[in-house]
N, C-alpha and C positions, 0 to 999 in steps of 0.2 A: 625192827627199827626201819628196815626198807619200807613195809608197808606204811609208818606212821609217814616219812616223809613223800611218802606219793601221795598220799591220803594231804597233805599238809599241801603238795604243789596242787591236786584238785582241786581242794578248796581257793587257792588263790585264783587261778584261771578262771573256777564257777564265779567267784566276786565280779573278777574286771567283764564277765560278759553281762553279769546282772546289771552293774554299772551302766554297762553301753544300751543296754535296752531299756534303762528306767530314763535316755536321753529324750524319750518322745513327749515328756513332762515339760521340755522347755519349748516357749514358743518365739517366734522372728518374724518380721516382716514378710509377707504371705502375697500382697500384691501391693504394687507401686503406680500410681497416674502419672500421667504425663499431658500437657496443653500444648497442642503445636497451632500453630497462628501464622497468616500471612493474608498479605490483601492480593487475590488475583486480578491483574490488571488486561486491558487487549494491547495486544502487539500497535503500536500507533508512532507516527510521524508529525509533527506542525506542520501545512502545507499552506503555501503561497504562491497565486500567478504571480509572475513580476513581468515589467516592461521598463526597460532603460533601469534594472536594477532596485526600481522603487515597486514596492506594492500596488499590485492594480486590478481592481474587478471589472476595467475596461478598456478597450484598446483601440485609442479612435487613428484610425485611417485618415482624418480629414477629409478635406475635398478629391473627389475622384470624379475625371473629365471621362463623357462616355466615351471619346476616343483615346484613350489608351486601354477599354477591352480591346480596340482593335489587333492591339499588339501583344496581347498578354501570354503570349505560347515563346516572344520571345521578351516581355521584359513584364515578369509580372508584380504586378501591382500585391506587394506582400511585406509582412513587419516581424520581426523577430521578436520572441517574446520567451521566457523561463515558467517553468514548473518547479520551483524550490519545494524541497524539504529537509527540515532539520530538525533536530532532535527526537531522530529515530530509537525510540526503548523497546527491544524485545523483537525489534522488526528482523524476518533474515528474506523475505522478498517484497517487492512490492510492486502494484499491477496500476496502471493507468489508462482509462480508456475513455471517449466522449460520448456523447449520446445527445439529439438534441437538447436546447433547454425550455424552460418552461415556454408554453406556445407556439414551439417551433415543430418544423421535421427535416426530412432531408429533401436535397434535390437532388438525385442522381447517389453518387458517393460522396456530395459536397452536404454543407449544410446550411437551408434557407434562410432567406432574408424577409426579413418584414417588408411591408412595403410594395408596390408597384412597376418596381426597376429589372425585374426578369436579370438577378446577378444572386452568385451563392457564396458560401463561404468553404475554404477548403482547409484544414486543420490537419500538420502532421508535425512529425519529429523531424529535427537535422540529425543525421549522426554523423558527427566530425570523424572518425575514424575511418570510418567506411566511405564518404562524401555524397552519401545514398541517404536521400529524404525518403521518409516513410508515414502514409496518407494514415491518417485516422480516420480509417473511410468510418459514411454515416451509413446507421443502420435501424429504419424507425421503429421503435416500442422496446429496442434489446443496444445494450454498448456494443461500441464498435469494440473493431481490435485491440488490444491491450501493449502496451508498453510495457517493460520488465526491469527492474532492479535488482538484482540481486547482492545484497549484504553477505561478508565474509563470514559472520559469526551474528549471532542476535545479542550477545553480550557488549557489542563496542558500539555504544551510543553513537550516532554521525548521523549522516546527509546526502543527499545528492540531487544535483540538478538534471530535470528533463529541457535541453535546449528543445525548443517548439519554434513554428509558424504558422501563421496564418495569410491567405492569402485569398482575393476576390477572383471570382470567376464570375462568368455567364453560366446563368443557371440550368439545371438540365434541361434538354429537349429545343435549347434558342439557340440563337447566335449572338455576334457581338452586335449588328443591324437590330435586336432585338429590345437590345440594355435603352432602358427611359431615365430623364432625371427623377430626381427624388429621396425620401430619404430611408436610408436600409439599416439598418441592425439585423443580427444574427446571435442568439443566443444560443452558448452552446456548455454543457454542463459535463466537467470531468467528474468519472467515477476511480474515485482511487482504493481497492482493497490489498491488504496487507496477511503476508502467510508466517 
């Protein structure tokens, strides 16, 4: 009788492992797709000169008497003007720097005038904190020095203004005895790239 019930529990134990090996008959889900999707976009800013707060692709001086080059080391002949940007997506730095613009180059570190008036144009930053102006000197065929923004995070959409100036000089190599009437423009093209 011992033997019939060992005999009796074998046979159970041999069932439940035939059982477990006749599992490779069912079949599952074996692989699954997935579609992932998104549009990559460049890290980018809206930019705008401003002058007096309104938009401006120019910035007239008006009339300038040739005798106040005389004086321009103490009372110079210059305009304040903005570098807006807002609606910063994705930005966490951003660089600004001048270079002449179309047709132009430099005079010295300033940057030239059209025209016949032996005067340049001198383009820098204010920075109120510091109360230290800083020249965007000109550099012909390559941007000048770069200005710097740095963003906290590239997730938080905002802004920020470049306070700028510009200001008339005697052009490199004259004096102020040198400046003629006439009429001058000075084109000058900011390069702005974003990190």
């Amino acid at each position: 009788m011992k033997s019939n019930s060992l005999f009796l529990a074998l046979a159970i134990v041999g069932g439940l492992f035939s059982t477990a090996s006749d599992a490779s008959g069912i079949t599952g889900t074996t692989s699954l797709q997935g579609t992932f999707e998104t549009e990559v976009l460049p890290a980018t800013c809206t930019g705008q000169v401003m002058y007096n707060n309104v938009p401006a692709s120019e910035i007239d001086f008006g009339d300038i008497f040739i005798s106040q080059f005389q004086n321009i080391a103490t009372a110079p002949i210059e305009k304040d003007f903005q570098i807006s940007f807002t609606e910063c997506e994705g930005v966490l730095k951003i660089n600004v720097a001048a270079q002449p613009g179309a047709g132009n180059s430099c005079s010295g570190d300033n940057y030239a005038t059209t025209g016949a008036t032996n005067t340049a144009v001198l383009v820098g930053q204010r920075v109120m904190s510091s109360g230290t102006d800083t020249q965007l000197k000109c550099v012909n065929g390559t941007p000048s020095n770069a200005y710097t923004h740095e963003f906290g995070s590239r997730n938080n959409p905002s802004g920020v203004v470049f306070n700028m100036f510009a200001q008339w000089v005697v052009a490199n190599g004259k004096t102020a005895a040198d400046v003629t009437a006439g009429q001058a423009t000075s084109p000058v093209t900011f390069i702005v790239t974003y990190e």
